[in-house]
C-alpha positions as CSV (number, residue, x, y, z in Angstrom):
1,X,15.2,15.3,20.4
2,X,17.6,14.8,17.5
3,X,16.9,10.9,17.2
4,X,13.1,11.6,17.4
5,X,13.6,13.7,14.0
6,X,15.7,11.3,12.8
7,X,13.6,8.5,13.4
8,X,10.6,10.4,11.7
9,X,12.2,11.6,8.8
10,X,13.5,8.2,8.5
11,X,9.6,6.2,8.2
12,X,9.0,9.2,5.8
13,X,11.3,8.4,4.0
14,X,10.1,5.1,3.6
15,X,6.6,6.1,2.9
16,X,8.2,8.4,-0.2
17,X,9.9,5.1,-1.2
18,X,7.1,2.6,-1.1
19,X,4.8,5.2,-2.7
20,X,6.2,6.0,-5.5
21,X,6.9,2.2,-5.7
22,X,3.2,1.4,-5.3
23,X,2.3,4.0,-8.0
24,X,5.0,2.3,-10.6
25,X,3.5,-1.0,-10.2
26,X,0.0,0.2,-10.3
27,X,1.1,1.9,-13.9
28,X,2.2,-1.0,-14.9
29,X,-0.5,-3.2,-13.9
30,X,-2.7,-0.9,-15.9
31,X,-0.5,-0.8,-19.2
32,X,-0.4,-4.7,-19.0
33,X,-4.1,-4.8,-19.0
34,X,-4.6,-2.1,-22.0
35,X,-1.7,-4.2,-23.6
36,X,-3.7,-7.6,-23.1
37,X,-1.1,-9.4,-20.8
38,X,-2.8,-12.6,-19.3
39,X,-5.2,-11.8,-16.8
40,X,-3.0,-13.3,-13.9
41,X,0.2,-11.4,-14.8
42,X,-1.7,-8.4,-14.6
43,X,-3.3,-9.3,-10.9
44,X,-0.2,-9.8,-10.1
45,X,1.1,-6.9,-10.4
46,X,-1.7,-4.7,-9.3
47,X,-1.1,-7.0,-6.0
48,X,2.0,-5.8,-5.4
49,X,1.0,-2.1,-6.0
50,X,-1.5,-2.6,-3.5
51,X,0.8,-4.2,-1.2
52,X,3.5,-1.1,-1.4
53,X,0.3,1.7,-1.2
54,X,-0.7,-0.1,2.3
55,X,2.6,-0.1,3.3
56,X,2.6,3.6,2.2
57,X,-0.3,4.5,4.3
58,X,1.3,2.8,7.2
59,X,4.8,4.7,6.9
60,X,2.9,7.8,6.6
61,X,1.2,7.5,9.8
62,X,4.6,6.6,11.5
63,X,3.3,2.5,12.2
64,X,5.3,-0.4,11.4
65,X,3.1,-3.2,9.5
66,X,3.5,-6.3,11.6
67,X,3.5,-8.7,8.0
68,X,2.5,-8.2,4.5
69,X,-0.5,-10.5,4.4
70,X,-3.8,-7.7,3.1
71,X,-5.5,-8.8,6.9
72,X,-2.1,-7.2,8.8
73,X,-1.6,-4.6,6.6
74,X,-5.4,-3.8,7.2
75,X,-5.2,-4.4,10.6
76,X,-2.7,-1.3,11.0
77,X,-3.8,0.8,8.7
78,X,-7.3,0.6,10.1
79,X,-5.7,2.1,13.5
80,X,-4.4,5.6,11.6
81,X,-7.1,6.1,9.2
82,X,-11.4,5.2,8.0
83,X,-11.1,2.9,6.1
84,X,-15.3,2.2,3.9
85,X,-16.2,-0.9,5.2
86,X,-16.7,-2.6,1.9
87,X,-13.0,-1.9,0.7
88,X,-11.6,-3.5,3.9
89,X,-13.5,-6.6,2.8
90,X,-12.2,-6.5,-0.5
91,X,-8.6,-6.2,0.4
92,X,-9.1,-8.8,3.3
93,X,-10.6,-11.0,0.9
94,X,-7.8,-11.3,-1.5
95,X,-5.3,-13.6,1.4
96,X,-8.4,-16.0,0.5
97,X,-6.8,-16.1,-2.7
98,X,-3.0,-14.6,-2.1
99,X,-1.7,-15.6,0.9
100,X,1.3,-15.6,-0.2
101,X,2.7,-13.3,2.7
102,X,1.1,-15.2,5.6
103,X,4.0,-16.5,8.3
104,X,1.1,-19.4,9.1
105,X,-0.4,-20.6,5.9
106,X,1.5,-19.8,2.8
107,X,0.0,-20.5,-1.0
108,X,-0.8,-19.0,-3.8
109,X,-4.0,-19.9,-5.5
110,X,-5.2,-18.9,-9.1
111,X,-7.1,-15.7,-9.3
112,X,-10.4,-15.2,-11.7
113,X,-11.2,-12.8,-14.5
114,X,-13.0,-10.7,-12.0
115,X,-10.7,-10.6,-9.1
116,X,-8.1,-8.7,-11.9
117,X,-10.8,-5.9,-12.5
118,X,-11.5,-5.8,-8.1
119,X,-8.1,-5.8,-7.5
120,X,-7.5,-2.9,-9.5
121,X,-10.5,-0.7,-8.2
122,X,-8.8,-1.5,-4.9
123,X,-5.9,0.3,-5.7
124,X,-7.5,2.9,-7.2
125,X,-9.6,3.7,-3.8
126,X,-6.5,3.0,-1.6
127,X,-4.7,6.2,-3.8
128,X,-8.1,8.1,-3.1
129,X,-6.8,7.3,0.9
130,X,-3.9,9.5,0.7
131,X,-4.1,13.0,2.6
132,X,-1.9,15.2,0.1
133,X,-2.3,18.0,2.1
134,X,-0.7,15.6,5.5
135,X,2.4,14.4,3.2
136,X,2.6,18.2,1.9
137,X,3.1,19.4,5.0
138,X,4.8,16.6,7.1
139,X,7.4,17.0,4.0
140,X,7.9,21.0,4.8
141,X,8.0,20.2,7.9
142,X,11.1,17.9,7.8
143,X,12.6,20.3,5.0
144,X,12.5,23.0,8.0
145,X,13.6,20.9,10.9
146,X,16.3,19.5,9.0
147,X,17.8,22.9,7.7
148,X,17.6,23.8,11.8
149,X,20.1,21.2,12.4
């Protein structure tokens, strides 16, 4: 019983880390827009946060991601949670451009104007995917299994 709590409270702890990680680099995506960094610095950026809040969403749910590419990370977060239909075809559509995590077919292509602007919207809807009240309570919950031990 003791390793199955330690387990769990380990992957939440990883979701707490990648989180707040994902929240910092969507910040700073956001001020390097307002500040008129180059649109590709800026996609960047807002890539990585949206790498780190899929990898959240994962953790939360106790699932490993299998890789980092936007069609894996998809592909497990699609069996914990609904994902709209059109977002998951946004975010699959950026290893068209990004594949930079892909074990098969690695490159990094130039991303438009636009995609800056779509990437960001993404990661605002992924943060709208959150359950606060499921991280609320799976947080009490280790809090009180943890001052039982």
């Amino acid at each position: 019983m003791r390793l199955e709590f330690m387990e769990k409270k380990s992957r939440f702890d990883e979701f707490e880390q990648e989180y707040r990680d994902s929240k910092a680099y969507f910040r700073r995506a956001r001020q390097f827009q307002s500040e008129g960094q180059d649109h590709n610095v800026v996609f960047n950026v807002a890539s990585l946060a949206l790498e780190r809040y899929l990898v959240a969403l994962a953790y939360l749910h106790d699932m490993e991601p299998y890789n980092h590419n936007y069609t894996c990370l998809m592909d497990t977060v699609e069996m914990v949670i609904d994902v709209p239909e059109e977002l998951n075809k946004e975010i699959r559509s950026l290893d068209e451009i990004f594949g930079i995590c892909s074990i098969d077919d690695y490159y990094h292509g130039e991303p438009e104007h636009k995609d800056t602007d779509r990437i960001l919207s993404m990661c605002d809807a992924v943060e709208e995917l959150f359950d606060q009240e499921m991280i609320s309570s799976t947080s009490e919950s280790l809090k009180v299994m943890e001052a039982e031990l």
